[in-house]
N, C-alpha and C positions, 0 to 999 in steps of 0.2 A: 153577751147580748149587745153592748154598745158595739164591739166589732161588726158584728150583722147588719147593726142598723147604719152604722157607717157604709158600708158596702151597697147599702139599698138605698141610700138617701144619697149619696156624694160620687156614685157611681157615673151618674150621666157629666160628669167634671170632668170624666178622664181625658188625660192631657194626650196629644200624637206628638213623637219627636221624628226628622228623619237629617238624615246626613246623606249629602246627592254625588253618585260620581256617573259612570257610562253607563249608558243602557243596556249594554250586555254584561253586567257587572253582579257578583253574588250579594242578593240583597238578604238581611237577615231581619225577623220580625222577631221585637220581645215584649211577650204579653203578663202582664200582672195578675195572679189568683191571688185576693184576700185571704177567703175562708181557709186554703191550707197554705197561707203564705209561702207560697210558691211563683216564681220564675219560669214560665213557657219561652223556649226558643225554637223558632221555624225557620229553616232556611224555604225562599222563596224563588220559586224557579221565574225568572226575568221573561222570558217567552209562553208561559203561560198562566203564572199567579197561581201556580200550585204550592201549596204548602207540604212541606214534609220536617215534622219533628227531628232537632239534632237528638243522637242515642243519648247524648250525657244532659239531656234535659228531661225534666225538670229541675231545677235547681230553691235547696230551701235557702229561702231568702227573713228577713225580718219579720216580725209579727204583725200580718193584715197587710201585707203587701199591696199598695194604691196605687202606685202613680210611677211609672218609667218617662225617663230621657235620655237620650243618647248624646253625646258630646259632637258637635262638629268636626273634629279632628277624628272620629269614629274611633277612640283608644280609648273611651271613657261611658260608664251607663250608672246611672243613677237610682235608685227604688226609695218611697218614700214607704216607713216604717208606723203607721199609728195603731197599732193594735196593744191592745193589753197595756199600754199607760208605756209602751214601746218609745213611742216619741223620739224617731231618729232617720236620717239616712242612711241606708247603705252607698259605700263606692265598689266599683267593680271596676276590673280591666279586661276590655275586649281581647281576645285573641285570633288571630289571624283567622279561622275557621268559623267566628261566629262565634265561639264559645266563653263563657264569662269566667274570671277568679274572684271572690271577694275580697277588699282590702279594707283591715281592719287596723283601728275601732271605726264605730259605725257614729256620725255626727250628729248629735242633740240637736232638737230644733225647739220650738213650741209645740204647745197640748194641738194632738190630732193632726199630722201633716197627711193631707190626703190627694193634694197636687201640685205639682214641677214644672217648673217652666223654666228654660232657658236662654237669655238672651243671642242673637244670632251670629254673636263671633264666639260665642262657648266663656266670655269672662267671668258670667255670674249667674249663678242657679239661685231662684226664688221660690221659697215654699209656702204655701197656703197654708196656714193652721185654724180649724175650724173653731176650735172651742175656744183660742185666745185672741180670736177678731185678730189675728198679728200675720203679717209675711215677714218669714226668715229671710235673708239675703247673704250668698256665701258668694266670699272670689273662690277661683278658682284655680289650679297652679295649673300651670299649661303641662309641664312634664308631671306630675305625679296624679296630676285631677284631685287631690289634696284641696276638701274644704275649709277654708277659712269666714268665721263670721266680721261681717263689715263695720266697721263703727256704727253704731245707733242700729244695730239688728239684736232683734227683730221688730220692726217696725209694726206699731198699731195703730188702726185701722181706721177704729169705732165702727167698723161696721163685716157682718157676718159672709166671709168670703164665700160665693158659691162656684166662681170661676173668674179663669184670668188668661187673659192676651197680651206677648208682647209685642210693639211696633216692630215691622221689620228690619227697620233705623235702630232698636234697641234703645230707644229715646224714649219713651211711654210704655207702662206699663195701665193696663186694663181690667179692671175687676167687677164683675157682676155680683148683688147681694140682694135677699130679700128684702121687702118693707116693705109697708103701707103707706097710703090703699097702691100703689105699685112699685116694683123694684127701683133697682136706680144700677149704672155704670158709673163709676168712679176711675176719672183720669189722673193717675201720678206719671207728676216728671220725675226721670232717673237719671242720676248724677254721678258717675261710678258706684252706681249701684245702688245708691243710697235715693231714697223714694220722699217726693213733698207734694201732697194735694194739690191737684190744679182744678179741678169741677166735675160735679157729676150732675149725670141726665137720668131722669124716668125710661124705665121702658113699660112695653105693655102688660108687665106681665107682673105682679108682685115676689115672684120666686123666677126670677129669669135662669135658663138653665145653660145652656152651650153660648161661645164665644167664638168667633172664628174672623180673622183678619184678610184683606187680600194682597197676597205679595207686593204689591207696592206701595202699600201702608194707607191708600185712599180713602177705604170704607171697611167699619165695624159691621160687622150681622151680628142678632143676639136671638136665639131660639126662647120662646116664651110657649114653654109648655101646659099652663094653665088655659090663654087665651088662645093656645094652637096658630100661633101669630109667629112672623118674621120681624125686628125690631133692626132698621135700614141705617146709619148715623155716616155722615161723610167727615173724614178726618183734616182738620186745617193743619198749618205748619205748628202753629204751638200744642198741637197734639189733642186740640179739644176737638168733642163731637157734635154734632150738630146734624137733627134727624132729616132726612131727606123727603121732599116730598113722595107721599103717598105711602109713608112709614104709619104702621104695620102694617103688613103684607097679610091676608088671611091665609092662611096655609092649608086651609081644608081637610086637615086629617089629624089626628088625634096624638096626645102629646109630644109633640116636639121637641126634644131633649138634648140633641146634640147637634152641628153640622160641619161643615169646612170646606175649605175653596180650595179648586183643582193648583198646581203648578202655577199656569197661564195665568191665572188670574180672569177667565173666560167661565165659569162653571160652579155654580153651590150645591152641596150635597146635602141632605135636611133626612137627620135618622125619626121617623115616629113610632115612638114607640107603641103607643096606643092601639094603633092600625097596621104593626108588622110591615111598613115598606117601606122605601128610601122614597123621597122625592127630591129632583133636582133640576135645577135652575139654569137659565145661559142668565150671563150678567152682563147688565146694559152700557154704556157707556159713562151714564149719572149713577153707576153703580146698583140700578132698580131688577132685582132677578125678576126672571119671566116663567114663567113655565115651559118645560121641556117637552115637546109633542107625547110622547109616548110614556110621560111620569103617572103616575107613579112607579114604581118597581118593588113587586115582591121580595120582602125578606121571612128570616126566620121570625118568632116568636119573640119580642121585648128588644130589638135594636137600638142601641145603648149608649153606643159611641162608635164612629168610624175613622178614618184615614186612608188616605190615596199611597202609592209608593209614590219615588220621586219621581217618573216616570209620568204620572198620572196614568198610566194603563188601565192600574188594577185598586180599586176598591173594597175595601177591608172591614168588618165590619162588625162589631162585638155584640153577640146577643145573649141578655139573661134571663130570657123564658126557661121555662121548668124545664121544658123539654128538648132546647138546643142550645142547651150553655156552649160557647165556641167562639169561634171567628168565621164567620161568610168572605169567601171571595167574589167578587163579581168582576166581570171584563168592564171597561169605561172607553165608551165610542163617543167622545162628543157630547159627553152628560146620559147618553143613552147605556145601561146597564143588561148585564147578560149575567147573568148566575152560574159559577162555578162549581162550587162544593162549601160544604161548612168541615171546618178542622176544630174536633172536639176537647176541649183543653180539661176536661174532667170537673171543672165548677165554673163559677160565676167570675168571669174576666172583667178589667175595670180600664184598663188602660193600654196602648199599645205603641211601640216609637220603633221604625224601621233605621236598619241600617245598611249602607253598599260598601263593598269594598273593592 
């Protein structure tokens, strides 16, 4: 039962990792199933975002499998384990085809690790653990991807991680958590790894739900699914926030739970749940999204979490309605969305981190 309920409540957290090479390059997508702790692999066709399952997939991975990342150096992929009192990571090594090995043992974390992030030159993977308010902090070995936990890991919180960003500097780390009467973002500075409160801000929402950064580390977005709101904050050099005028943004459609910003840095994609479509944004130059003429854009049933390839082409897009558990692909023209196919991964997906090679 707590595994289910993890999956339904921790879901709209799911992290995207990707690793970028040429555009005509084999891009691989690995998606996370909880319920049969299971590993989905899709190789992605780069000319048209179609998906096609590799034959040696799926893969049993740990119990309640959550949260995937991929390593920058693309030889490394991650799955965070909280099912069943599991509490661990697995490592894995990519193999040239897209294909994973597991390498064991599998690394303890704190109670409930349910998402991964990884800072941008791949030294250190950070894990959310829900039920001990704690993030884990592991170096990383560059040859083996061999976890190591950091002095003073796992770091606590005080407060109940719902999601987390990090700077694209790898200087800040980001964490969204409930509270009243409204959430809050919590800014730590990171010091080889190691994490010390700098400030946090309210957002509109008491349970804020997605996090999403833009490549140049300028501006936070925070998705506030209760208030159906966009929550806008401009990033200074010492890594604190500060909300921008005209923050929150009403979003006009019904639970907003996830989103993420194109390559460019030109473009917000905003999953609603509530309402089955994507909405997305141009982004202004104070960082303020606009609406995009022809948004919203139909999705399946419960749109959950998404991601772009590196490309920005192709939009990705996990949905856990009864009836299209999967991944949607959409084309992406400029924020303007076209609808491909959905690829049915057999249950309820949490998390997804493409990779090229």
């Amino acid at each position: 039962m707590l595994r289910k309920a993890l999956v339904l409540a921790l879901a709209f957290a799911g992290v995207a990792s990707f690793v970028s090479c040429g555009t005509t390059a084999n891009h691989y997508l690995y998606a996370t199933v909880p319920a049969v702790s299971q590993l989905v692999v899709f190789r992605e066709d780069p000319f048209s975002g179609v998906l096609t399952e590799l034959s040696e997939s799926p893969y049993t991975v740990g119990s309640g499998a959550q949260s995937v990342v991929v390593h920058p150096s693309g030889k490394f992929l991650y799955v965070s384990n909280p099912g069943q009192g599991e509490n661990d990571v697995s490592l894995f090594d990519i193999n040239s085809d897209g294909t994973v090995s597991e390498v064991t043992p599998r690394t303890a974390t704190g109670t409930l690790p349910f998402l991964l992030v990884m800072d941008p030159a791949g030294k250190f993977l950070y894990v959310a653990n829900a039920l001990s308010n704690s993030i884990s902090v592991f170096s990383i070995d560059a040859t083996s991807g061999k976890l190591t936990p950091i002095t003073g890991s796992p770091f606590q919180i005080n407060i109940s991680p719902k999601n987390m960003q990090i700077a694209p500097s790898g200087s800040f780390l980001y964490v969204s958590a409930p509270s009243s009467p409204t959430g809050l973002v919590a800014t730590f500075s990171v010091n080889a790894g190691a994490l010390a409160l700098i400030s946090t801000i309210p957002t509109a929402d008491n349970n804020p739900s997605g996090l999403a950064i833009d490549p140049k580390g300028a501006f936070l977005y925070a998705s506030n699914a209760a208030a159906n709101s966009i929550s806008i904050y401009s990033i200074d050099a010492s890594g604190t926030l500060a909300s921008v005028t005209g923050s929150p943004l009403a979003d006009n459609f019904t639970n907003p739970v996830a989103l993420t910003v194109d390559p460019t840095g030109s473009f917000l994609f905003l999953a609603n749940q509530g309402s089955n479509n994507i909405s997305t944004y141009s982004i202004s130059s104070s960082g303020f999204p606009v609406p995009v003429t022809d948004s919203p854009f139909a999705s399946e049933t419960a749109p959950s979490f998404l991601i772009l390839d590196p490309n920005g082409k192709y939009l990705y897009v996990g949905n856990q309605g009864s009836s299209s558990l999967g991944i949607q692909a959409f084309g992406n023209a400029s924020g303007s969305l076209n609808s491909i196919r959905t690829f049915g991964v057999g249950n309820t997906p949490t998390s997804l981190a493409i990779l090229t090679k």
